[in-house]
C-alpha positions in Angstrom: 0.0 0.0 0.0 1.2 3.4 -0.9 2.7 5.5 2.2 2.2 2.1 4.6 4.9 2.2 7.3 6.5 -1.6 6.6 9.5 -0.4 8.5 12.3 -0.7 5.4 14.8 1.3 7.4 13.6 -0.1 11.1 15.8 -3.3 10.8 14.7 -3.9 14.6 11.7 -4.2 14.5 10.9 -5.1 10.9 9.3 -8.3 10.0 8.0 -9.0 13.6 5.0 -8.9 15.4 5.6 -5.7 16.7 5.3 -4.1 12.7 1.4 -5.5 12.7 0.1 -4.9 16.2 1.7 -1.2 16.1 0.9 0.3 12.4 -0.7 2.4 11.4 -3.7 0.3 10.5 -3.4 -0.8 14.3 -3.5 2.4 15.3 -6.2 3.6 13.4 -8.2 0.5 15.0 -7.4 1.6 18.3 -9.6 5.1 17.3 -12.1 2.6 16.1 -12.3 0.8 18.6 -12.3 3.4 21.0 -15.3 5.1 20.1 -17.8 1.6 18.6 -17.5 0.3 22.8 -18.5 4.3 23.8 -21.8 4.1 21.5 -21.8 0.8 22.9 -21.6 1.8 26.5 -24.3 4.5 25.8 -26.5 2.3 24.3 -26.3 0.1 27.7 -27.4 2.8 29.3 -30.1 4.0 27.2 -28.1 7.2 26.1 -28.7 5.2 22.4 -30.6 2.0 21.0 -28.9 -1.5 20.4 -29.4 -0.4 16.7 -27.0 2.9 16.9 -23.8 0.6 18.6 -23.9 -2.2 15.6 -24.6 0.4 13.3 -21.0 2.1 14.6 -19.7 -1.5 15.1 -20.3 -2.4 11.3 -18.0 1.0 10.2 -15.5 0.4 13.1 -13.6 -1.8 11.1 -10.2 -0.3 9.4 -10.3 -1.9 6.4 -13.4 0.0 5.4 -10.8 3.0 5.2 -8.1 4.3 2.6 -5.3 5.2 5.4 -3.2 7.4 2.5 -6.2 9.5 2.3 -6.9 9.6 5.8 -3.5 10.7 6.6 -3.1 13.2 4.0 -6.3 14.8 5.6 -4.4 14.9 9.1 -2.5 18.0 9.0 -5.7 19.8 8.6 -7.0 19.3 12.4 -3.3 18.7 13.7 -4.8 14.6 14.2 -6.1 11.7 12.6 -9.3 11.2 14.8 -10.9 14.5 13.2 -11.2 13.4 9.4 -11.7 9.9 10.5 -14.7 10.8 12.3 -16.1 12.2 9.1 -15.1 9.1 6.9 -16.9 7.2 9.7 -20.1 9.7 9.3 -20.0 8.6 6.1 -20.5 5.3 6.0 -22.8 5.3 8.3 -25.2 7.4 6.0 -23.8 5.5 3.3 -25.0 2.0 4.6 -28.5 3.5 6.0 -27.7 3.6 9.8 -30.1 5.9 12.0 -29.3 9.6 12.5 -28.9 9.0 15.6 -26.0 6.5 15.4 -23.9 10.0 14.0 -25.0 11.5 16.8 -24.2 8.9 19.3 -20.7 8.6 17.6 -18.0 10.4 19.6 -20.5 12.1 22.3 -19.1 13.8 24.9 -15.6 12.6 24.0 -12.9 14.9 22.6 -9.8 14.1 20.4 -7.5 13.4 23.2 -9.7 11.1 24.6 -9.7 8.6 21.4 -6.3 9.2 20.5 -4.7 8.8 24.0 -6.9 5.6 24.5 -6.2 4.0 20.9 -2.3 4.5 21.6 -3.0 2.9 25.5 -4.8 0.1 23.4 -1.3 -0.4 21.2 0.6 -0.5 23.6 -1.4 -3.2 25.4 -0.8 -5.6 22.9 2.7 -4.8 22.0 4.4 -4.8 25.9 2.3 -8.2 25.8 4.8 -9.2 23.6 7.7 -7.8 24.7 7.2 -9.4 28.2 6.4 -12.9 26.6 9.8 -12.2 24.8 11.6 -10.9 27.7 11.2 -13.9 29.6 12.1 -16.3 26.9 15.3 -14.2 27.0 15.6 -14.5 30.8 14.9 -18.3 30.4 18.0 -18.5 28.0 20.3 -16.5 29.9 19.4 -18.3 32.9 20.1 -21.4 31.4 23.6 -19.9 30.4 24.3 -18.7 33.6 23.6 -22.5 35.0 25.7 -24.4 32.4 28.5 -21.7 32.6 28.9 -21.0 36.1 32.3 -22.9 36.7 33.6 -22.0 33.1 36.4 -19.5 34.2 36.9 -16.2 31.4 38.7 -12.6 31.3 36.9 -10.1 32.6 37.7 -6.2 30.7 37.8 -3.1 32.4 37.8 -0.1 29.7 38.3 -2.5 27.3 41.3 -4.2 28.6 41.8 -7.4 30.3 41.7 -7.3 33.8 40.3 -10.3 36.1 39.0 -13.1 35.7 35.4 -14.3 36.2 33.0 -16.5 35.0 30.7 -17.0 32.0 28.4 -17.8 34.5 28.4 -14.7 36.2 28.1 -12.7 32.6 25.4 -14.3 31.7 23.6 -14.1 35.0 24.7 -10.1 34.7 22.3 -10.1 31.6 20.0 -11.8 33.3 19.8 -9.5 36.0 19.2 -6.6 33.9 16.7 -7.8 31.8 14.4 -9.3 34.9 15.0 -5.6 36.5 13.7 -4.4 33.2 10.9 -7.0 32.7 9.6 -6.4 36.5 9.9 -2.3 35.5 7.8 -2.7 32.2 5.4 -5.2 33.6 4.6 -2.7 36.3 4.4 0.2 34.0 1.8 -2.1 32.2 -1.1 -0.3 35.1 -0.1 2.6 33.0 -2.2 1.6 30.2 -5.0 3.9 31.4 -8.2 5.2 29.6 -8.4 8.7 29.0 -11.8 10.2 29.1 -12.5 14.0 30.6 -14.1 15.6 27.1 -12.7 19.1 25.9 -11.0 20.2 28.8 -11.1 17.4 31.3 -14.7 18.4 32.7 -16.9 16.1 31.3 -19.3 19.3 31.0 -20.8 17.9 27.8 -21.4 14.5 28.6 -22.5 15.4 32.4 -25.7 18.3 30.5 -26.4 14.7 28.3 -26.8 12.6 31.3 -28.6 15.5 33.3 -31.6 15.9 30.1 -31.9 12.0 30.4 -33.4 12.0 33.6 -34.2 8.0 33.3 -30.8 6.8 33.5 -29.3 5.8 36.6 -26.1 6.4 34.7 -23.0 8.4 35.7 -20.3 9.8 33.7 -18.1 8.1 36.5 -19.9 4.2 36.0 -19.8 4.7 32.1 -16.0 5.9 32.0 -15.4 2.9 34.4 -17.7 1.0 31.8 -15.8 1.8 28.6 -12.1 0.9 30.2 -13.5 -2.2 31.3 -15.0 -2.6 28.0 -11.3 -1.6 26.1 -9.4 -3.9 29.1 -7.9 -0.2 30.0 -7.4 0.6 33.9 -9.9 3.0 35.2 -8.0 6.0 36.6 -11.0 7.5 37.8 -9.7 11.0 36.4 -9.0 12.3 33.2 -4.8 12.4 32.8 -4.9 14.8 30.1 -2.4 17.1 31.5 -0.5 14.1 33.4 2.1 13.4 31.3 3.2 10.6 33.7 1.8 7.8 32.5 3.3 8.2 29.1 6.7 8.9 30.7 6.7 6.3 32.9 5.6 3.7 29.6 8.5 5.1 27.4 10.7 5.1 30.6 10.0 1.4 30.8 10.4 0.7 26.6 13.6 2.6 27.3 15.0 0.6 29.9 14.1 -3.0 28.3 15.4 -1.7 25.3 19.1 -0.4 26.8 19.2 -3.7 29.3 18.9 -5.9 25.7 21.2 -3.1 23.8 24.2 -4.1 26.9 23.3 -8.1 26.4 23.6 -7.6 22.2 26.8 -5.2 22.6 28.7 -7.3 25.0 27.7 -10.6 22.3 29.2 -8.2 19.2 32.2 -8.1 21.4 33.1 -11.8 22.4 32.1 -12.4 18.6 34.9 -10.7 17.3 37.0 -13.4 15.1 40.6 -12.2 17.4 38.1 -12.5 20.6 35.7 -15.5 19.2 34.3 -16.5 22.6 30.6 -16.5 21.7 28.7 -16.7 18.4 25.4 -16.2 17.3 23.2 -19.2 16.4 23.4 -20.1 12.6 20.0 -19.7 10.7 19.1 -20.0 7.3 18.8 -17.0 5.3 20.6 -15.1 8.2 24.1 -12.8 9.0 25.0 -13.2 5.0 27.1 -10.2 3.7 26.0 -8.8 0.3 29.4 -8.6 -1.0 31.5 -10.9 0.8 30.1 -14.4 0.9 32.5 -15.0 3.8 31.0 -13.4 6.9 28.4 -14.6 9.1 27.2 -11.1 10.3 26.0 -11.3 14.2 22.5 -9.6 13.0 20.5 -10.4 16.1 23.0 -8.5 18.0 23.6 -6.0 16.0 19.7 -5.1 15.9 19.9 -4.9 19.9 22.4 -2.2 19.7 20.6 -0.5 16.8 17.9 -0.6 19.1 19.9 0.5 21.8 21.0 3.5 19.7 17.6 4.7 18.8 15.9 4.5 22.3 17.6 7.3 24.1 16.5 10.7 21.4 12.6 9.2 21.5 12.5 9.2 25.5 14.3 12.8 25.4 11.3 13.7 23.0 8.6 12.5 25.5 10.4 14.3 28.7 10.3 17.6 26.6 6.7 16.7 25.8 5.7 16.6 29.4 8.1 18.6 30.7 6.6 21.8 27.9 2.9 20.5 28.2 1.0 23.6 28.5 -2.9 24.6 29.1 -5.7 21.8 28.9 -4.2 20.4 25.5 -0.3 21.2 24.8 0.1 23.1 21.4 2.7 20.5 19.9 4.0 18.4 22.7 0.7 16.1 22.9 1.6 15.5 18.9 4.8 14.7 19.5 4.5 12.1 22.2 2.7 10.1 19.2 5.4 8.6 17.2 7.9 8.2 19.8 5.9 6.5 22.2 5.1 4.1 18.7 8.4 3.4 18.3 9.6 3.0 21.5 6.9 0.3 21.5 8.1 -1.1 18.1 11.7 -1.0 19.4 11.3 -2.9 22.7 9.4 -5.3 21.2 11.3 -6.2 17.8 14.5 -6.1 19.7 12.8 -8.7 22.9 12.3 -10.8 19.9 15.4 -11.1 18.5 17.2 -11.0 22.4 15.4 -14.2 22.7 16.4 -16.0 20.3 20.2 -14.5 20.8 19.9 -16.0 24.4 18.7 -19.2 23.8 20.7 -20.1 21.0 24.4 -18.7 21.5 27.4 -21.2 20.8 30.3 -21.0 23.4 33.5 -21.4 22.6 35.8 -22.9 25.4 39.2 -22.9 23.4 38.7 -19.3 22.7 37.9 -18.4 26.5 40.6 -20.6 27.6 43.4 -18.7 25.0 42.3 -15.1 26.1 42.2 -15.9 29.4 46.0 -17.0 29.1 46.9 -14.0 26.8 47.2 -12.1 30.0 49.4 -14.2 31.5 49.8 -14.4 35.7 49.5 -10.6 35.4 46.0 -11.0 35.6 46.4 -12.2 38.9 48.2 -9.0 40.1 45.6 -7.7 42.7 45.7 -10.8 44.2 49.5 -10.9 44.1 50.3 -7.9 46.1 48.0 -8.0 48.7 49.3 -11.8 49.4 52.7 -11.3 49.0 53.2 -7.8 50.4 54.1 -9.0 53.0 57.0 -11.4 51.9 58.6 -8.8 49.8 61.0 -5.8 50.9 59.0 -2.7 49.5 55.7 -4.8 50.3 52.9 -4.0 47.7 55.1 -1.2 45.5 57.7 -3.9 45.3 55.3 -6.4 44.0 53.7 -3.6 41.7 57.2 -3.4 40.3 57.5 -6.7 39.3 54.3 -6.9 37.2 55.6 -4.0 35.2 58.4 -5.1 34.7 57.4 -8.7 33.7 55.4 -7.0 30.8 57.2 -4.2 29.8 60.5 -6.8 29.4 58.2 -9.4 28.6 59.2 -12.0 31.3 57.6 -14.4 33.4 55.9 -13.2 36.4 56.0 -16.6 38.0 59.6 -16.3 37.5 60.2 -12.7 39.0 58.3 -13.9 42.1 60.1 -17.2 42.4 63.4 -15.5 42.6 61.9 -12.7 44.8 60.7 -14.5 46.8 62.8 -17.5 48.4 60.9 -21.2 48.6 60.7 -21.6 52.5 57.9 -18.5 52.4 56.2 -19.4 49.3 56.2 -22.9 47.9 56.1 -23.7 44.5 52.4 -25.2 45.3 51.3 -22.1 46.8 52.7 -20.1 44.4 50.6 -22.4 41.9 47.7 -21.7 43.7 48.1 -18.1 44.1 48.4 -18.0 40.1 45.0 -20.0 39.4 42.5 -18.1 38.0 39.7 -20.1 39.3 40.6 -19.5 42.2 40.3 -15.6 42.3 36.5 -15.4 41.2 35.7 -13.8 44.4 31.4 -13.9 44.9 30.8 -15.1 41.5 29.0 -18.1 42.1 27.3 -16.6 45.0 26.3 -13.5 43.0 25.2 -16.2 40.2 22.8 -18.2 42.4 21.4 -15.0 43.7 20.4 -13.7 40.6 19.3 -17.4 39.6 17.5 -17.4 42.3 15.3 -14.4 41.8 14.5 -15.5 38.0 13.1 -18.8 39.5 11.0 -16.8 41.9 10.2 -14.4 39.2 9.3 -17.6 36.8 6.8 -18.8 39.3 5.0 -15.9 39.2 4.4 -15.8 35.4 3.4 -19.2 35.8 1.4 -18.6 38.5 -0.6 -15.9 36.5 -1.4 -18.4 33.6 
């Protein structure tokens, strides 16, 4: 379709879910939707007949509607809720619906109302999703984390080596992030609010409706709590028309999956490095090829975490200047530009939770790679240790030591050696010395620091369960 949005240039999030249940079209559906269950929720209470809601029902379907033409009509009322009102006026005279069902048709209800609730009714569906993704990731890293726990690698510090620690232990630092981020966006999901206060967040019109139908027993209070329950919206109880929070604290926690994926995906493009090689990607069909060098096996699923990662931040400072600008009843510009960044954020969370998972649950370990580059930085590595054992068996005590390591790379000679003839046998022995120089046995709270964090995903996984 001419002017669709198929996401050509939004490698994360193109070709999943997330490009269908946050379109355009979906979007547009939300509006749709919004305002068929309010005629329906007036005709429960009288306000219309059971006629007037299918009638709206039958033209609240977005197929019925050319989207090029709708949007090109936008920028004449600032929003896309305006002319589609009159396309949906339209077909209702068209396919011989009561007058009435036009008049029942967004009563009471303003712009802000539809548009906030059909973006609330997106977002529903994708953070759905993203959590069902999220947790598959946590289930693969967890599962990392177990099988890894005992296999010893480098740690780097700005890059360079500098300890070592476990596989285990990275992967459970993953973990960690993402169930921090999964419990953040799960609790943001009481976010996903209705907003209904009419042209200023008084209800005035819809309370002089209710107060000239004098045989309802109808309040705008039981039919706003009516419609969310109707949309599967929280009912806030107040309009949040000029409460920016809830939008914030949505994109906040799009943002945060989104970076906590973008550190899992980075630190993967790192150990994936052929002179580094410690991890690789799973190998699918169809997937990492290079256009012009048949060669390479591109780390894509990684590379579309950090992609992700890159996008994020410049959308959330869009929303924050939103709400932190909002002005007056309705903001002149910052409402309209909360739209498309709270979209994509969606699209972004969700497209890269889908390709974290299978990242997680599919990565290939190499142990002959870990093994060489944790031996590339020879008993160095071991230096902290060193000198705060040996300080005190060396004139000079920790300098002294300090000295040595230089020296043994800067000349390029054994450390061992250095400390053996520093350091006579009847202090050290060559088996402590051994000892001293294992790196398994300077991981410090690793494991214990693994099981916690395995720990809380197993708690965490009983919950989900629990809820299904």
């Amino acid at each position: 379709m001419e002017g669709a949005d198929y996401g050509v240039l939004a490698p994360a999030w193109a070709g999943t879910a997330a490009s269908a249940l946050a379109s355009d079209a979906a979007f547009v559906q939300g509006m749709l939707d919004a305002e068929a269950a309010w005629v329906q929720v007036q005709a429960d209470a009288g306000l219309c007949s059971i006629e007037d809601a299918q009638a709206v029902r039958e033209v609240a379907s977005v197929d019925r509607y050319d989207l090029a033409l709708l949007a090109s009509k936008t920028p004449d009322g600032a929003n896309a809720l305006i002319p589609l009102l009159g396309m949906m006026r339209e077909l209702l005279t068209h396919d011989g619906a009561a007058k009435t069902a036009s008049t029942a048709l967004h009563r009471g209800a303003t712009s802000q109302d539809i548009i906030d609730t059909a973006l609330m009714l997106v977002l529903s569906k994708t953070i759905t999703l993203t959590l069902a993704d999220l947790r598959s990731t946590a289930g693969g890293l967890a599962a990392l984390a177990r099988e890894h726990r005992s296999t010893v690698c480098i740690a780097r510090s700005l890059t360079q080596h500098a300890l070592p620690t476990t596989l285990g232990w990275k992967a459970a630092s993953w973990l960690s992030a993402v169930l921090d981020a999964e419990r953040q966006l799960d609790a943001a999901t009481g976010q996903l609010r209705l907003q209904w206060g009419g042209a200023v967040g008084t209800l005035a019109s819809l309370e002089q409706l209710l107060s000239s139908h004098t045989e309802t027993t109808a309040t705008s209070k039981s039919l706003a709590s009516q419609l969310a329950d109707l949309l599967g919206l929280a009912d806030p109880g107040t309009p949040w028309h000029t409460n920016r929070m809830p939008i914030l604290q949505l994109g906040s926690a799009l943002g945060s999956a989104i970076a906590a994926l973008g550190t899992f995906g980075a630190d993967v493009l790192t150990a994936s490095r052929p002179e580094i090689g410690e991890l690789s990607e799973p190998r699918e069909a169809g997937k990492g090829g290079s256009s012009a060098m048949p060669q390479k096996q591109n780390p894509v699923r990684s590379v579309l975490l950090r992609n992700a990662a890159f996008s994020a931040p410049g959308l959330l400072s869009t929303l924050f200047t939103a709400a932190g600008t909002a002005v007056d009843e309705r903001p002149d510009g910052g409402w309209h530009a909360e739209w498309s960044a709270l979209r994509e954020l969606a699209r972004l969370a969700s497209g890269a939770a889908f390709h974290a998972a299978f990242l997680a649950n599919g990565l290939t370990v190499n142990h002959a790679a870990i093994e060489r580059n944790l031996a590339l930085g020879g008993d160095a590595v071991l230096s902290e240790r060193l000198a705060a054992v040996l300080a005190p068996l060396v004139v000079g005590g920790k300098p002294a030591i300090q000295a040595l390591v230089r020296r043994s790379l800067d000349e390029d000679v054994s450390l061992r050696e250095l400390l053996r003839l520093e350091i006579p046998t009847h202090d050290l022995s060559d088996q402590d010395l051994d000892e001293l120089l294992d790196p398994a046995g300077y991981l410090g709270a690793a494991d214990r620091f693994t099981d916690t964090v395995l720990a809380d995903y197993s708690a965490r996984k009983e919950l989900w369960q629990s809820r299904n």
